[in-house]
ZAMARGU-4260 file (C-alpha; in steps of 0.2 Angstrom, whole numbers, plus 5000, padded with zeros to 4 digits):
<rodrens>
0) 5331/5375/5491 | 5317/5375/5506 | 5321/5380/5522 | 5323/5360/5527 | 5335/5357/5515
5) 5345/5371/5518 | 5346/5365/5536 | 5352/5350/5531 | 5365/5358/5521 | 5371/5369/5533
10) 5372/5355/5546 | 5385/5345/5533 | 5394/5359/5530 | 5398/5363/5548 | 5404/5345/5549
15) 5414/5345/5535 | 5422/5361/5540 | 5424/5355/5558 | 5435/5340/5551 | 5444/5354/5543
20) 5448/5361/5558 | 5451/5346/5567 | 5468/5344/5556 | 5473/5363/5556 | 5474/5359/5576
25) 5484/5343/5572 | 5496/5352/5562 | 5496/5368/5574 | 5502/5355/5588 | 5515/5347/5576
30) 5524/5363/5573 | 5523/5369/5589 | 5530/5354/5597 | 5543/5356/5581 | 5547/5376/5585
35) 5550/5371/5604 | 5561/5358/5601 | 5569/5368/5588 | 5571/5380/5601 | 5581/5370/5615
40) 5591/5361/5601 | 5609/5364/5603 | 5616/5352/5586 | 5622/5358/5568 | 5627/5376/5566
45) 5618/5394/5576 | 5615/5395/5556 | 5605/5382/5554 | 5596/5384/5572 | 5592/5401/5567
50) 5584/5396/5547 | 5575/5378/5557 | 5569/5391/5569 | 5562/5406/5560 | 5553/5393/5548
55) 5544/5384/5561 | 5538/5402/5569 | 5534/5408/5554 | 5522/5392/5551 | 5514/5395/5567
60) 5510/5410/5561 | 5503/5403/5546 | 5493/5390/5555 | 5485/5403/5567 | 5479/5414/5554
65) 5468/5403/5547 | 5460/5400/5562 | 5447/5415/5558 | 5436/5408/5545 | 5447/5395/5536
70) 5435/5389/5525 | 5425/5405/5516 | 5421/5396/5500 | 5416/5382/5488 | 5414/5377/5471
75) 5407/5365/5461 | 5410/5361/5443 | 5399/5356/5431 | 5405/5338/5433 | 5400/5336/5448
80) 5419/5338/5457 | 5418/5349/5472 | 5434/5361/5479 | 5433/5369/5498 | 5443/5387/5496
85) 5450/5393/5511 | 5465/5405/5518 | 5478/5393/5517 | 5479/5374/5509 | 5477/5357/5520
90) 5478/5340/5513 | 5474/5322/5515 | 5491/5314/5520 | 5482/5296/5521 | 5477/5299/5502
95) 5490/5305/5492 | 5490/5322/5498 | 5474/5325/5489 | 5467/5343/5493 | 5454/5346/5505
100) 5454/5362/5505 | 5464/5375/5493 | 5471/5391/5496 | 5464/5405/5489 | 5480/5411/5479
105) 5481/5392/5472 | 5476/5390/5453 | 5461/5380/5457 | 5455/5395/5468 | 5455/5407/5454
110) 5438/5400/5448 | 5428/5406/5463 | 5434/5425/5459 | 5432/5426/5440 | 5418/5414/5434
115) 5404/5424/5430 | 5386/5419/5423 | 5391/5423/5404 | 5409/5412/5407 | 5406/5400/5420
120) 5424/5395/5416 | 5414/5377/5420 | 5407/5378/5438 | 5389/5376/5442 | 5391/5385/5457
125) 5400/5396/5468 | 5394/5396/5488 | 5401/5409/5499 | 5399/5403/5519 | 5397/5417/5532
130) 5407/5414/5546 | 5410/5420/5564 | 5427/5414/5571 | 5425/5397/5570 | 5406/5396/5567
135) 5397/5394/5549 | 5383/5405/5553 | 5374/5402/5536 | 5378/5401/5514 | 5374/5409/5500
140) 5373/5403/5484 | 5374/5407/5465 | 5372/5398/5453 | 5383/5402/5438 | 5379/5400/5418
145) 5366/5412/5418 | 5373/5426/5406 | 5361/5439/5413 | 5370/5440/5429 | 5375/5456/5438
150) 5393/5454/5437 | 5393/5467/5454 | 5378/5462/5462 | 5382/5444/5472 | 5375/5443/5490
155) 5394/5440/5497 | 5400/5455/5491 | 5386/5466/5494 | 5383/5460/5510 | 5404/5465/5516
160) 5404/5482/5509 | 5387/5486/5521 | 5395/5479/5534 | 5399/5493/5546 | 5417/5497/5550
165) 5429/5491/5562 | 5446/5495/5567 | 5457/5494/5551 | 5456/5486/5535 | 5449/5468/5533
170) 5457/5456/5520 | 5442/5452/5504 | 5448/5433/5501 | 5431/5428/5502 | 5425/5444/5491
175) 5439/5448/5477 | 5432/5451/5463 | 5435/5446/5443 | 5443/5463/5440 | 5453/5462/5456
180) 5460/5446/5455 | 5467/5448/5438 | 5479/5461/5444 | 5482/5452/5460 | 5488/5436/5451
185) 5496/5447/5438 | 5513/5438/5432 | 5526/5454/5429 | 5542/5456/5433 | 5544/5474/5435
190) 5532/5488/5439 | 5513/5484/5441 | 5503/5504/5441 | 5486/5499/5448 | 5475/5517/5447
195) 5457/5519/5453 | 5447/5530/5461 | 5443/5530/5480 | 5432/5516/5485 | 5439/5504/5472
200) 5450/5493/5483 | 5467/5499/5475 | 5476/5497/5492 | 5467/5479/5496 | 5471/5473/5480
205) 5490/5480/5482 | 5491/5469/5499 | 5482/5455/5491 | 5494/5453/5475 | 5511/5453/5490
210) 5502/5438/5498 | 5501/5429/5481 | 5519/5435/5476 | 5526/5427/5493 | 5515/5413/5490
215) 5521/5409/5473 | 5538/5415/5474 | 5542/5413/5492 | 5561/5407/5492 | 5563/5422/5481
220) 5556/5433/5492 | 5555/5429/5510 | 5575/5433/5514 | 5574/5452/5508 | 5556/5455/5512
225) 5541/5466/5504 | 5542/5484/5509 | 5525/5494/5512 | 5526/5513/5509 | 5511/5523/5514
230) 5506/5542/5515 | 5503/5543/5534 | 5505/5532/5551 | 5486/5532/5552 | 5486/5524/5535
235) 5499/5510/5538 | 5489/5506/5556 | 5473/5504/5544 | 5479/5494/5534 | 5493/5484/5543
240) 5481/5469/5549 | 5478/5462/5531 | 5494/5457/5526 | 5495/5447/5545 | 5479/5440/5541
245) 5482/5432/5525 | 5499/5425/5536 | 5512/5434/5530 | 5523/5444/5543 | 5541/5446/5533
250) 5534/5465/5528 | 5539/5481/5533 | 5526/5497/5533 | 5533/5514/5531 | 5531/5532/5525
255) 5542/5542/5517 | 5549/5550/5532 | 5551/5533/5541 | 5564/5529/5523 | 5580/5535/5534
260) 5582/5523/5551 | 5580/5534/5567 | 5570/5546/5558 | 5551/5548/5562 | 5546/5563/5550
265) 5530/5570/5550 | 5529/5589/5546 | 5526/5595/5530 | 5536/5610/5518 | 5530/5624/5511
270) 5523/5620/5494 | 5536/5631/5487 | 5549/5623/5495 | 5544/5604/5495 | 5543/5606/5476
275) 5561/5612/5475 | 5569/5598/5487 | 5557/5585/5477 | 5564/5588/5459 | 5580/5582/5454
280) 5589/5596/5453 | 5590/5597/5472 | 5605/5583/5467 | 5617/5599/5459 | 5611/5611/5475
285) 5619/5595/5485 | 5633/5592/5474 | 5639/5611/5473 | 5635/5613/5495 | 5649/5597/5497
290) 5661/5606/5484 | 5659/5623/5495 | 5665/5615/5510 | 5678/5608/5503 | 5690/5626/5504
295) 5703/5634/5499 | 5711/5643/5515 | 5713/5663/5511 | 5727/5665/5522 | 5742/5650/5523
300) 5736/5641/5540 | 5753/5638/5551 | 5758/5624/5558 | 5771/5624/5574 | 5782/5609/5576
305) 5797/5607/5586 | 5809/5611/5577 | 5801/5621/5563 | 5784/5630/5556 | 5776/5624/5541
310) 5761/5632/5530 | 5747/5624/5520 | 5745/5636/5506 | 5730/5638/5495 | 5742/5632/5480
315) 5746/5617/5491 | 5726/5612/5497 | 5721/5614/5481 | 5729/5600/5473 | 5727/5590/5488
320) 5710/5594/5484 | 5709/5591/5464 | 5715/5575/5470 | 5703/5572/5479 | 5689/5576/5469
325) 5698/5564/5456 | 5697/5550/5467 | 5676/5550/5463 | 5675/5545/5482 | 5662/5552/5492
330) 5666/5566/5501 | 5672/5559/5518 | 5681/5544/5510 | 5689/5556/5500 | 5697/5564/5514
335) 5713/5550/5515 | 5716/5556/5496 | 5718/5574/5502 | 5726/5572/5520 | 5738/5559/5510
340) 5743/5574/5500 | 5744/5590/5512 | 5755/5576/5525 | 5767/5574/5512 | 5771/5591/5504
345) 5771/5596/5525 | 5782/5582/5528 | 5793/5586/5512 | 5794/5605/5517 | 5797/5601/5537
350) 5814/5589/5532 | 5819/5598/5520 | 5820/5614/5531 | 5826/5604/5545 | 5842/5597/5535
355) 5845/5614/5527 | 5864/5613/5526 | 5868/5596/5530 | 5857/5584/5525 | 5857/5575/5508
360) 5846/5565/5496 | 5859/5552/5497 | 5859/5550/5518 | 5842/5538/5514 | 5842/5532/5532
365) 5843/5549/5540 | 5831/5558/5531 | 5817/5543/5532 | 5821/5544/5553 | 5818/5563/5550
370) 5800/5559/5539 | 5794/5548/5553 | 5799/5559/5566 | 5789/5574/5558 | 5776/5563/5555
375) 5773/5557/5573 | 5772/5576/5577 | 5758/5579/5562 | 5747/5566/5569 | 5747/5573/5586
380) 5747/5590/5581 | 5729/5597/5587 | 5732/5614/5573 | 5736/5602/5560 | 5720/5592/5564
385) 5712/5609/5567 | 5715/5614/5549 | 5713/5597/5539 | 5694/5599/5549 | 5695/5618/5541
390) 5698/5614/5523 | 5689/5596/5523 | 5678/5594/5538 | 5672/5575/5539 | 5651/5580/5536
395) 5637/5569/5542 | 5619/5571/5530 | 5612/5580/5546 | 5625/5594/5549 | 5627/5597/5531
400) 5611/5600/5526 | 5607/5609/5544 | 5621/5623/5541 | 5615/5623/5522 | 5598/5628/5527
405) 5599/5640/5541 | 5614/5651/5529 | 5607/5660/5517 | 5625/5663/5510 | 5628/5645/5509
410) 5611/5643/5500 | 5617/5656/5488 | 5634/5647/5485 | 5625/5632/5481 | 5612/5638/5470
415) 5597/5635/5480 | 5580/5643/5480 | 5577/5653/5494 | 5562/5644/5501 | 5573/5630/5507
420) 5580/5645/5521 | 5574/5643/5539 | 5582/5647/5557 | 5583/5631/5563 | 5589/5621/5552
425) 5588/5603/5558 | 5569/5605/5560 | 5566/5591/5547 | 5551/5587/5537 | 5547/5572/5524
430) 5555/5583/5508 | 5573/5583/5517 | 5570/5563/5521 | 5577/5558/5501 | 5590/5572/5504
435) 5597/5563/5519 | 5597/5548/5511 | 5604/5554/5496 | 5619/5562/5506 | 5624/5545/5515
440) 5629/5542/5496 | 5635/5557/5493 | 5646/5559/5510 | 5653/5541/5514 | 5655/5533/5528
445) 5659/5546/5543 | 5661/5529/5557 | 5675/5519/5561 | 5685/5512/5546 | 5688/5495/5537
450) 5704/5495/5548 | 5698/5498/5563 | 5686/5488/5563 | 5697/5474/5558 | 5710/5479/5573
455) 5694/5477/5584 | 5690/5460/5578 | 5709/5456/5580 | 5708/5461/5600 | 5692/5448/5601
460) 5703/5434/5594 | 5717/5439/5606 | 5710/5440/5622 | 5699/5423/5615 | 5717/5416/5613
465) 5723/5422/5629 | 5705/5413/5639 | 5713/5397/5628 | 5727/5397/5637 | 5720/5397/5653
470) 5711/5384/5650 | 5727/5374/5645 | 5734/5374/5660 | 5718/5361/5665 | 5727/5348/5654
475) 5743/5348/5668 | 5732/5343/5683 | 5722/5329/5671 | 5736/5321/5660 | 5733/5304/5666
480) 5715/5304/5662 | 5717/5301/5643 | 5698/5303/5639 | 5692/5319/5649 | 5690/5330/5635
485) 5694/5348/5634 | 5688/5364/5627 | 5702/5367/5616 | 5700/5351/5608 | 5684/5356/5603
490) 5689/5374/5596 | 5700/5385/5593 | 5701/5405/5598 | 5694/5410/5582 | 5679/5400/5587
495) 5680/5405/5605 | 5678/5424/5598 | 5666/5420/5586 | 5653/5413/5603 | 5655/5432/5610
500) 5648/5437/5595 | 5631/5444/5600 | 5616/5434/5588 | 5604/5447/5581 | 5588/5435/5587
505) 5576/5451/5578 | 5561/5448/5564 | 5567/5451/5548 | 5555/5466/5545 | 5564/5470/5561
510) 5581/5470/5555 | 5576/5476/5540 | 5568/5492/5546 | 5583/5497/5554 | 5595/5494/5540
515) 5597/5509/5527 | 5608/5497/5514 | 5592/5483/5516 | 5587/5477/5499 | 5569/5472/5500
520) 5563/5460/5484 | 5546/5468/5483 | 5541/5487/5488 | 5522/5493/5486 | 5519/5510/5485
525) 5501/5518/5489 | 5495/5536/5486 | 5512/5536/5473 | 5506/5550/5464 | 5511/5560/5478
530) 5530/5555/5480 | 5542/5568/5471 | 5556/5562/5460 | 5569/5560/5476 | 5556/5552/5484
535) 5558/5537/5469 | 5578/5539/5468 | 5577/5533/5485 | 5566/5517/5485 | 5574/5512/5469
540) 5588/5512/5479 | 5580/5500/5490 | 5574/5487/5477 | 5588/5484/5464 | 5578/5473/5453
545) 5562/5484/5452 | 5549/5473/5458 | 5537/5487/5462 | 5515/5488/5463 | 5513/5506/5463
550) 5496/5512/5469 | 5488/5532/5465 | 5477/5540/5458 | 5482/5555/5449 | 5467/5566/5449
555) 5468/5567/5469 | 5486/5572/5467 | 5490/5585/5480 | 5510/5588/5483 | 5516/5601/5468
560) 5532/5589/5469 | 5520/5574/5466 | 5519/5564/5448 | 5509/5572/5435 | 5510/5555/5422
565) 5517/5537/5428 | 5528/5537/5413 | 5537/5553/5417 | 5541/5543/5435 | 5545/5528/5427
570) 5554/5530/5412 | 5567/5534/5420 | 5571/5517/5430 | 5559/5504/5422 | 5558/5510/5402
575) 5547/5496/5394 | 5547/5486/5411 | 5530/5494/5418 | 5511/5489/5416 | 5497/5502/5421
580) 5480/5492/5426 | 5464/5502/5430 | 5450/5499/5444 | 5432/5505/5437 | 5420/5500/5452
585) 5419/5509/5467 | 5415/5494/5482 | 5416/5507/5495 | 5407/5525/5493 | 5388/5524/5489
590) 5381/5533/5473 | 5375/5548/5481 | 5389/5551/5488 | 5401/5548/5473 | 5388/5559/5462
595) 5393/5574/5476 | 5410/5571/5474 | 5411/5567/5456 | 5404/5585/5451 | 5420/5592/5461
600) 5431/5578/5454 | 5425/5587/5434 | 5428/5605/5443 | 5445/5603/5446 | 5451/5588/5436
605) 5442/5588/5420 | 5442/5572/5410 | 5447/5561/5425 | 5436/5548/5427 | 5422/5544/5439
610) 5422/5525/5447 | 5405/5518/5446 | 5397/5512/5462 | 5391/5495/5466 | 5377/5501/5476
615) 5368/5514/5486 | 5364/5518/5503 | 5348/5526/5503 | 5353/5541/5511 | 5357/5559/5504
620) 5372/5570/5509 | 5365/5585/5519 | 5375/5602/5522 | 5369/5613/5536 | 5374/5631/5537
625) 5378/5637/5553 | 5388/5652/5563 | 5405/5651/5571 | 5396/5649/5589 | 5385/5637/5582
630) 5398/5625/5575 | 5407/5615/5590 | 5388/5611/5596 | 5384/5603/5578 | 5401/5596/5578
635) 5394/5588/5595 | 5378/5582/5588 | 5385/5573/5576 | 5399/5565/5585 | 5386/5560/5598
640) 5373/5554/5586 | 5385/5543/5578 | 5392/5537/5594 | 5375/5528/5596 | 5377/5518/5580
645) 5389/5505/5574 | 5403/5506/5563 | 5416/5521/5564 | 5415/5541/5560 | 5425/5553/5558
650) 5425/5572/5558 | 5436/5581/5544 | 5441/5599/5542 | 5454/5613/5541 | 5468/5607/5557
655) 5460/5623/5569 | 5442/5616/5570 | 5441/5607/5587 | 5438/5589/5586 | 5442/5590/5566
660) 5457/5576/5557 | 5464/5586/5541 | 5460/5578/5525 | 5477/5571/5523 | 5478/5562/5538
665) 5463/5553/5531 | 5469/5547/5513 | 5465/5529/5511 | 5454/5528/5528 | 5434/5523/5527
670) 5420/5528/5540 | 5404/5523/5540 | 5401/5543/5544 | 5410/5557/5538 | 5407/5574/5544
675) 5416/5588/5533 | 5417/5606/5543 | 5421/5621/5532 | 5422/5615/5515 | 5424/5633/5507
680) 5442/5634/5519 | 5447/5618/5509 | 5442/5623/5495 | 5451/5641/5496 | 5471/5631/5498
685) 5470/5633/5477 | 5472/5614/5468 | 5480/5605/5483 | 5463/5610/5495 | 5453/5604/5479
690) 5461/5586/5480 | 5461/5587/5499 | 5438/5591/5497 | 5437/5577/5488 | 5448/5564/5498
695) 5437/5572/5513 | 5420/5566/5503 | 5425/5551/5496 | 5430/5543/5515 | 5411/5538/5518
700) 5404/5522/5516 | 5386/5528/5522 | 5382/5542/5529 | 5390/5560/5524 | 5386/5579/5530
705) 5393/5593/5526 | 5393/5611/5541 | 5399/5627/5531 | 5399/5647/5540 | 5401/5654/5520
710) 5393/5652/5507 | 5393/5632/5501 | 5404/5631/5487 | 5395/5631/5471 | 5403/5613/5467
715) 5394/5606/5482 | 5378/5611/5476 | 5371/5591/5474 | 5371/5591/5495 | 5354/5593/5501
720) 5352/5608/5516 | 5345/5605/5529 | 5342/5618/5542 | 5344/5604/5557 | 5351/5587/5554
</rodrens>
């Protein structure tokens, strides 16, 4: 094509997409006139409001989405047919909704991602346009049937992962590739494993394969929403624009100490004892800490009543407390079962001491006066209370596990390991997250009950009855005016009540977020192999029909509670209801970086396989020997030298280097620039420092160097030295 025809194409092409958005602003107006209407509408039910209202915002959202770069993409097919492919569909109203342009998760879209030059899957060719906002700044083409293709090597795709970085993680609708797009489209009911090594587009594809799901199954979905379970908040901020940007907002991000609402949990165990509160086992050491407070009193507790003093025995609280246990309640609901029982053998004891001499089994009336009475003093009886608190205290997850840690006798009685002890005991980190969870179960409910609740809602209705009447005595002063109409002819105090009823106007993700009992339909997991086996109890808790894409890669497996095989995670909820897909390119880290890496990868995980790069950079890693007093200035230099470049850097080392980001804050995060300070410190935290070295080279998309005071690890060897950079 010359440079004049090329023109001319580009100068159609804006046209045509210009018509494009011509309607998106037709529609966008439509539905914002609708949503605003929606909004002062006062007819149907709040039901209906709310559903007609939520809809319209969330095809607002939709529509202003696509407003960056629409249209990224088109095909044409050996027949001549040509198909636009943008972020979302539009259609020609006027001509039986013929498509103008198709969304990317559409069938008809799939083409553009998987035809190659050896399967052309019957396109002649693919053009990707270049965009800015609005603006089509140029295409590219290729043209397709050629089988000796480089299936890796297309201008498009080249040309984004050069692009320098900016401020979290862009979508890649206009870049997914064959391999990609397979797993994102991937039809499966269950669990989906997708494994790759860093730089292969795992956690994109991950976010890619949700938007398809709610595209496809979208009244499935969109009530219970897609949960997003990440290893740090840096992480979920990275990566929380895509799924916006591809127009889907029903979605809620998380890590693993975010799983319990009002917790925000950050700090990490000791290896020792985040490996014993991630295995299952942890579930007897909570079992047998319930059981221990459930006691037996060594000495009969007494009871003073008016008339006489009665005893709660061990004989007597332990049957009330085998028939508690027998219940299979949890703990605090299980607490009527025992109260029930030490009331009524008090109760029993108390009349028949009282009646000694004159009263009988026969004189019924008397002794049920004489039950009721004793009973009224039980129930304001603060020992009694005292004592039922004693023997069955009503536990919360907090206070439970709190007094368990900071006693080392309790630990003891439990069967704990002794790394769970510390002094303060509520000072949680992410391992006791699954063991709160698990303890809601375990407890019960400690709040108001059933009852009271209902007494509560019972008061509403009454005082909405009492307003009623009020209002009836406007009937007296209007009885010759047969057609005014009043408000009790249009509802009754049930309804009146039900209008105090505060309307929760919160996003889903919103509402779900704060809801431990929310089922989401969907749940992605990234960085997996790190989550222990409680981890899993609980988000299997929070997605009934296991509608999973799990995310890791075991070789940078750092948490000694972490999985060592997907199937021995698995197995255990999803047996034959799993798939494991692999990602063998590497988009994002350069060749001569990965070959660094790579040699420490065969070090310390031998046999795990290397992702093979799509390109190179040009540039080699360096590693510059310096001394302590040297280090903060190079740490400077570098920070400043970058500061003059685009794209985004980032220094990593041990968390007492000034300026330094650990490695694990850094998992799943790409710079153009990566400084790594001290690698032999890393290095010397055993297997975990091993993983955490190589998550710490593999975060560079250009440009890597490497400061060390000691000696440079023998693994790094491949760095060039340089004795100034």
């Amino acid at each position: 094509m010359s440079i004049q025809e090329y023109a001319e194409e580009l100068r159609s092409e804006r046209e045509h997409i210009a018509g494009l958005y011509a309607r998106l602003d037709a529609e966008r107006a439509r539905v914002v006139k609708e949503y605003r209407a929606a909004l002062r509408d006062h007819g149907g039910t709040a039901v209906e409001r709310d559903v007609a209202v939520r809809a319209l915002a969330r095809e607002t959202t939709r529509l202003d989405v696509a407003d960056n770069g629409l249209c990224f993409g088109r095909l044409d097919s050996t027949s001549g047919e040509r198909t636009y492919i943008g972020r979302i569909g539009i259609f020609d109203e006027d001509d039986d909704y013929a498509p103008l342009l198709v969304d990317w998760r559409a069938p008809a879209a799939r083409p553009f991602y998987t035809a190659t030059g050896a399967n052309p899957e019957n396109m002649r060719r693919r053009r990707h346009f270049h965009t800015r906002g609005r603006a089509i700044t140029g295409f590219t083409d290729e043209v397709l049937g050629r089988p000796g293709e480089d299936a890796h090597g297309d201008a498009a795709l080249l040309a984004a992962v050069n692009a320098p970085r900016g401020e979290g993680m862009r979508d890649i609708v206009a870049t997914i590739q064959a391999e990609q797009d397979e797993i994102i489209r991937l039809d499966h009911p269950g669990v989906v494993v997708i494994e790759g090594g860093p730089g292969t587009g795992k956690t994109v594809v991950a976010l890619h394969r949700v938007a398809y799901l709610l595209y496809t199954k979208r009244e499935r979905m969109e009530r219970h929403g897609v949960l997003v379970v990440g290893p740090n908040p840096a992480f979920l901020d990275h990566i929380s624009r895509v799924l916006p940007s591809l127009g889907e907002t029903d979605v809620v991000f998380m890590t693993t100490g975010d799983l319990v609402p009002g917790l925000h949990v950050t700090a990490e165990d000791t290896p020792e004892a985040a490996k014993a509160k991630g295995s299952l086992g942890i579930l007897d050491v909570l079992a047998a800490a319930i059981a221990d407070r459930q006691r037996l009193p060594e000495e009969p507790l007494e009871i003073e009543l008016e008339d006489v003093t009665v005893r709660i025995d061990a004989e007597t609280a332990e049957w009330a407390r085998q028939e508690a246990r027998d219940t299979g309640l949890p703990h605090n609901e299980a607490r009527a079962t025992f109260v029930e029982i030490v009331t009524y053998v008090l109760t029993e004891r108390a009349v028949a001491r009282i009646g000694r001499g004159w009263l009988t089994r026969e004189d019924e009336q008397t002794w049920a006066q004489l039950k009721a009475e004793v009973l009224d003093e039980l129930h304001a009886n603060d020992a009694f209370h005292a004592a039922l608190d004693e023997l069955w205290p009503v536990l919360t997850p907090e206070g439970l596990l709190a007094s368990l840690y900071s006693s080392r006798e309790r630990l003891r009685a439990a069967g704990a390991d002794e790394a769970l002890y510390r002094a303060q005991g509520d000072a949680w980190t992410v391992s006791d997250v699954p063991l709160l969870d698990e303890l809601v179960d375990m407890l019960g409910s400690a709040g108001p009950s059933q009852e009271s609740t209902e007494r509560a809602r019972q008061r509403e209705a009454e005082y909405a009855q009492g307003v009623m009447e009020i209002l009836h005595t406007e009937r007296h002063d209007l009885m010759d005016d047969e057609d005014h109409l009043l408000a009790q002819d249009l509802l009754d105090a049930a309804d009146l009540a039900e209008r105090f009823v505060e309307r929760d106007t919160r996003t889903l993700a919103e509402r779900a977020a704060a809801d431990r009992d929310w089922t989401y339909r969907h749940v992605v997991v990234d960085e997996a192999q790190e989550l222990s086996e409680m981890d899993w109890r609980v988000l299997m808790r929070r997605c009934p029909n296991r509608s999973f894409t799990v995310v890791g890669d075991l070789a940078q497996r750092r948490s000694p509670a972490g999985a060592r095989s997907w199937s021995a995670v698995l197995d255990r909820y999803v047996p034959g209801r799993w798939v494991y897909r692999s990602l063998s390119v590497n988009y994002r880290t350069p060749a001569e970086i990965m070959e660094v890496a790579g040699a420490l990868l065969a070090e310390f995980a031998p046999g795990a396989e290397v992702p093979e790069s799509v390109r190179s950079c040009g540039v080699r890693p360096w590693s510059r020997r310096v001394t302590e007093d040297e280090l903060p200035a190079a740490v400077e230099e570098f920070t400043r030298e970058e500061a003059d470049r685009d794209g985004t850097s980032v220094v990593i080392g041990p968390a007492d280097v000034p300026g330094a980001v650990p490695p694990p804050e850094t998992k799943g995060l790409e710079f153009d620039a990566v400084l790594v300070v001290e690698p032999e410190r890393i290095l010397a935290d055993g297997p975990r420092g091993a993983a955490d070295l190589y998550v710490a080279l593999t975060r560079a998309t250009q440009r890597l160097g490497v400061l060390h005071r000691g000696p440079l690890p023998q693994v790094l060897a491949g760095l060039a030295e340089v004795e100034r950079v």
